[in-house]
C-alpha positions as CSV (number, residue, x, y, z in Angstrom):
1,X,0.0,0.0,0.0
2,X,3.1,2.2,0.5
3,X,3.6,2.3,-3.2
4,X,0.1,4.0,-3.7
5,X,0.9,6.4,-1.3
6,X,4.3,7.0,-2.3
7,X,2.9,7.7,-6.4
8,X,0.2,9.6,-5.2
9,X,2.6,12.3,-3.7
10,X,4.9,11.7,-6.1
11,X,2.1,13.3,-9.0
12,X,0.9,15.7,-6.8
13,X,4.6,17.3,-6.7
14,X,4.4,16.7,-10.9
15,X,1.0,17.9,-11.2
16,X,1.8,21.1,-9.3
17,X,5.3,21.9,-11.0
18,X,3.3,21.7,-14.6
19,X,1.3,23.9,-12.7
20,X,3.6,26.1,-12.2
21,X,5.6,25.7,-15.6
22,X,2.6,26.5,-17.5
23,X,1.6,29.4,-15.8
24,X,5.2,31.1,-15.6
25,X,5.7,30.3,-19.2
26,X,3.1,31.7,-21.3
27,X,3.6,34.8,-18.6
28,X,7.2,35.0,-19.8
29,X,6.2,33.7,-23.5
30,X,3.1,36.7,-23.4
31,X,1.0,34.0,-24.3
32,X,-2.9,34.3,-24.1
33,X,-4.0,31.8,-26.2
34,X,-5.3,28.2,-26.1
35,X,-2.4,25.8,-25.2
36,X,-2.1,22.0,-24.2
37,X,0.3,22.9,-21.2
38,X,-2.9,24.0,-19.5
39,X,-3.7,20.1,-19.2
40,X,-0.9,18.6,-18.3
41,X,-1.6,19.9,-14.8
42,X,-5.0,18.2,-14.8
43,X,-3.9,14.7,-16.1
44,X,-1.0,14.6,-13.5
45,X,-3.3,15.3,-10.4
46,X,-6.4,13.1,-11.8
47,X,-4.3,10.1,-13.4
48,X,-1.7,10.4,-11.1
49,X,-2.3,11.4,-7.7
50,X,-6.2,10.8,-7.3
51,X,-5.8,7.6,-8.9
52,X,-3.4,6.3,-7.0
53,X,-5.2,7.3,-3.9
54,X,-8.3,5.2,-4.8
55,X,-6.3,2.3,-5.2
56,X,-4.9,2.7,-2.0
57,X,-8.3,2.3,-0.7
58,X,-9.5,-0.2,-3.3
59,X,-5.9,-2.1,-1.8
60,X,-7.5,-1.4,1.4
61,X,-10.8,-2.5,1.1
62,X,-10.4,-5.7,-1.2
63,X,-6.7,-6.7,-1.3
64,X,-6.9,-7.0,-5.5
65,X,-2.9,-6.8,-5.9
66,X,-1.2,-10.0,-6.7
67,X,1.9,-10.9,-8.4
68,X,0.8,-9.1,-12.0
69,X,0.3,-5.9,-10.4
70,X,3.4,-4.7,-10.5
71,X,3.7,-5.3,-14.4
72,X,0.2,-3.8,-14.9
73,X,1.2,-0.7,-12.4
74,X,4.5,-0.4,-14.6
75,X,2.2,-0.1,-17.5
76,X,0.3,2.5,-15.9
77,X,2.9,4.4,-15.2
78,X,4.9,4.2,-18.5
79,X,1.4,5.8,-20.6
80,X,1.0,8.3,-18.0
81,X,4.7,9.7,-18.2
82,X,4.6,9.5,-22.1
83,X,1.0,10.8,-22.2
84,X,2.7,13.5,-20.3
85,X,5.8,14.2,-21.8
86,X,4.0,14.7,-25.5
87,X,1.4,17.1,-24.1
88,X,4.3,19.1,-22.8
89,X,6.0,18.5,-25.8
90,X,2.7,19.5,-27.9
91,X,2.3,22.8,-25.9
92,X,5.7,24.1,-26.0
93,X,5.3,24.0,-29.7
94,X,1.9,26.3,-29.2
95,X,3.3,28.7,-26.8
96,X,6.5,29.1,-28.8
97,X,4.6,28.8,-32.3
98,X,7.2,26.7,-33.3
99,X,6.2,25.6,-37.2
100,X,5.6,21.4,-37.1
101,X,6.1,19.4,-40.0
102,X,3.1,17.3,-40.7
103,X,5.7,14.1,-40.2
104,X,6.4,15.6,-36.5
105,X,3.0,16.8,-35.8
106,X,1.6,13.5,-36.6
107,X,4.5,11.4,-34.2
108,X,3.2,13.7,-31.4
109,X,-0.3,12.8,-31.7
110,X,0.8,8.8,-31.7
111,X,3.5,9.2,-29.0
112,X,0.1,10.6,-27.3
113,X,-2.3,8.2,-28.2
114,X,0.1,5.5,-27.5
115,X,0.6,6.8,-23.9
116,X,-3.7,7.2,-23.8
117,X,-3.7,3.4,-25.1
118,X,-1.4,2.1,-22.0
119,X,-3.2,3.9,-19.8
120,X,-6.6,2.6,-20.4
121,X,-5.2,-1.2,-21.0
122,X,-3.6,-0.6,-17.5
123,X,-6.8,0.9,-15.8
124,X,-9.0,-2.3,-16.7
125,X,-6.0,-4.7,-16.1
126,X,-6.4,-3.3,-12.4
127,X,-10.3,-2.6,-12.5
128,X,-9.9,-7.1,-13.5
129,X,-7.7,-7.5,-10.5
130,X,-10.1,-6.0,-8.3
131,X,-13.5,-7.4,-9.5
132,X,-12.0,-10.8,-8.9
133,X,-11.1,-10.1,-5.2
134,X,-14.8,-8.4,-4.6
Protein backbone atom coordinates (compact mmCIF):
# COMPACT_ATOMS: atom_id res chain seq x y z
CA UNK A 1 0.00 0.00 0.00
CA UNK A 2 3.09 2.25 0.55
CA UNK A 3 3.63 2.28 -3.22
CA UNK A 4 0.11 3.98 -3.75
CA UNK A 5 0.87 6.37 -1.34
CA UNK A 6 4.26 6.96 -2.29
CA UNK A 7 2.90 7.65 -6.43
CA UNK A 8 0.24 9.63 -5.23
CA UNK A 9 2.63 12.29 -3.68
CA UNK A 10 4.95 11.65 -6.10
CA UNK A 11 2.14 13.26 -8.96
CA UNK A 12 0.90 15.67 -6.84
CA UNK A 13 4.55 17.29 -6.73
CA UNK A 14 4.44 16.70 -10.93
CA UNK A 15 1.00 17.94 -11.18
CA UNK A 16 1.79 21.12 -9.31
CA UNK A 17 5.30 21.94 -10.99
CA UNK A 18 3.34 21.69 -14.59
CA UNK A 19 1.30 23.90 -12.73
CA UNK A 20 3.64 26.13 -12.16
CA UNK A 21 5.60 25.67 -15.59
CA UNK A 22 2.56 26.50 -17.48
CA UNK A 23 1.58 29.36 -15.76
CA UNK A 24 5.17 31.06 -15.59
CA UNK A 25 5.70 30.27 -19.23
CA UNK A 26 3.08 31.68 -21.26
CA UNK A 27 3.62 34.79 -18.56
CA UNK A 28 7.15 35.03 -19.83
CA UNK A 29 6.21 33.66 -23.46
CA UNK A 30 3.14 36.69 -23.36
CA UNK A 31 1.05 33.96 -24.30
CA UNK A 32 -2.90 34.28 -24.10
CA UNK A 33 -4.02 31.77 -26.16
CA UNK A 34 -5.30 28.24 -26.14
CA UNK A 35 -2.42 25.76 -25.25
CA UNK A 36 -2.12 21.98 -24.16
CA UNK A 37 0.25 22.85 -21.23
CA UNK A 38 -2.95 23.97 -19.50
CA UNK A 39 -3.66 20.11 -19.17
CA UNK A 40 -0.89 18.58 -18.33
CA UNK A 41 -1.62 19.91 -14.75
CA UNK A 42 -5.00 18.19 -14.78
CA UNK A 43 -3.86 14.68 -16.14
CA UNK A 44 -1.01 14.57 -13.48
CA UNK A 45 -3.33 15.31 -10.45
CA UNK A 46 -6.37 13.08 -11.84
CA UNK A 47 -4.30 10.12 -13.41
CA UNK A 48 -1.66 10.44 -11.10
CA UNK A 49 -2.33 11.36 -7.68
CA UNK A 50 -6.18 10.77 -7.28
CA UNK A 51 -5.80 7.65 -8.87
CA UNK A 52 -3.38 6.28 -7.00
CA UNK A 53 -5.25 7.29 -3.85
CA UNK A 54 -8.31 5.22 -4.78
CA UNK A 55 -6.27 2.32 -5.21
CA UNK A 56 -4.92 2.67 -1.97
CA UNK A 57 -8.34 2.34 -0.68
CA UNK A 58 -9.53 -0.19 -3.31
CA UNK A 59 -5.94 -2.13 -1.85
CA UNK A 60 -7.48 -1.42 1.42
CA UNK A 61 -10.75 -2.52 1.12
CA UNK A 62 -10.35 -5.69 -1.21
CA UNK A 63 -6.72 -6.68 -1.28
CA UNK A 64 -6.89 -6.98 -5.49
CA UNK A 65 -2.95 -6.80 -5.87
CA UNK A 66 -1.24 -9.96 -6.69
CA UNK A 67 1.90 -10.87 -8.41
CA UNK A 68 0.76 -9.09 -11.98
CA UNK A 69 0.28 -5.94 -10.42
CA UNK A 70 3.35 -4.65 -10.49
CA UNK A 71 3.66 -5.27 -14.44
CA UNK A 72 0.17 -3.82 -14.95
CA UNK A 73 1.23 -0.69 -12.43
CA UNK A 74 4.54 -0.38 -14.55
CA UNK A 75 2.22 -0.07 -17.52
CA UNK A 76 0.29 2.49 -15.86
CA UNK A 77 2.92 4.42 -15.25
CA UNK A 78 4.95 4.23 -18.51
CA UNK A 79 1.40 5.81 -20.55
CA UNK A 80 0.98 8.32 -17.95
CA UNK A 81 4.65 9.70 -18.20
CA UNK A 82 4.56 9.48 -22.07
CA UNK A 83 0.99 10.75 -22.19
CA UNK A 84 2.66 13.48 -20.26
CA UNK A 85 5.81 14.18 -21.82
CA UNK A 86 3.99 14.65 -25.53
CA UNK A 87 1.36 17.07 -24.15
CA UNK A 88 4.27 19.07 -22.82
CA UNK A 89 5.98 18.54 -25.83
CA UNK A 90 2.66 19.48 -27.89
CA UNK A 91 2.26 22.77 -25.91
CA UNK A 92 5.71 24.05 -25.97
CA UNK A 93 5.30 23.99 -29.65
CA UNK A 94 1.91 26.34 -29.16
CA UNK A 95 3.32 28.73 -26.75
CA UNK A 96 6.51 29.07 -28.82
CA UNK A 97 4.59 28.85 -32.26
CA UNK A 98 7.18 26.73 -33.32
CA UNK A 99 6.23 25.59 -37.25
CA UNK A 100 5.56 21.38 -37.12
CA UNK A 101 6.12 19.44 -39.98
CA UNK A 102 3.13 17.25 -40.74
CA UNK A 103 5.68 14.14 -40.16
CA UNK A 104 6.41 15.62 -36.50
CA UNK A 105 3.04 16.75 -35.81
CA UNK A 106 1.59 13.49 -36.61
CA UNK A 107 4.45 11.42 -34.23
CA UNK A 108 3.19 13.68 -31.44
CA UNK A 109 -0.26 12.77 -31.70
CA UNK A 110 0.80 8.77 -31.74
CA UNK A 111 3.51 9.17 -29.04
CA UNK A 112 0.12 10.58 -27.28
CA UNK A 113 -2.29 8.17 -28.23
CA UNK A 114 0.10 5.49 -27.47
CA UNK A 115 0.64 6.85 -23.93
CA UNK A 116 -3.70 7.21 -23.85
CA UNK A 117 -3.70 3.44 -25.10
CA UNK A 118 -1.40 2.14 -21.98
CA UNK A 119 -3.20 3.87 -19.80
CA UNK A 120 -6.59 2.60 -20.38
CA UNK A 121 -5.22 -1.25 -20.97
CA UNK A 122 -3.57 -0.57 -17.53
CA UNK A 123 -6.82 0.86 -15.78
CA UNK A 124 -9.00 -2.32 -16.72
CA UNK A 125 -6.00 -4.67 -16.09
CA UNK A 126 -6.42 -3.25 -12.40
CA UNK A 127 -10.35 -2.64 -12.52
CA UNK A 128 -9.90 -7.07 -13.47
CA UNK A 129 -7.71 -7.50 -10.46
CA UNK A 130 -10.09 -6.05 -8.34
CA UNK A 131 -13.54 -7.42 -9.45
CA UNK A 132 -12.00 -10.79 -8.91
CA UNK A 133 -11.09 -10.07 -5.23
CA UNK A 134 -14.84 -8.44 -4.63
Amino acid sequence: MKRYVNASILYALIAMVCGVFYREFTKFNAFTGKTTLAVVHTHYFLLGMVFFLLLLLLEKAFAFSGEKTGRTLALYHTGLNITGAALLVRGVTQVLSLPLSGGYDAALSGIAGIGHLLLGISMVLLLLSVRRKV
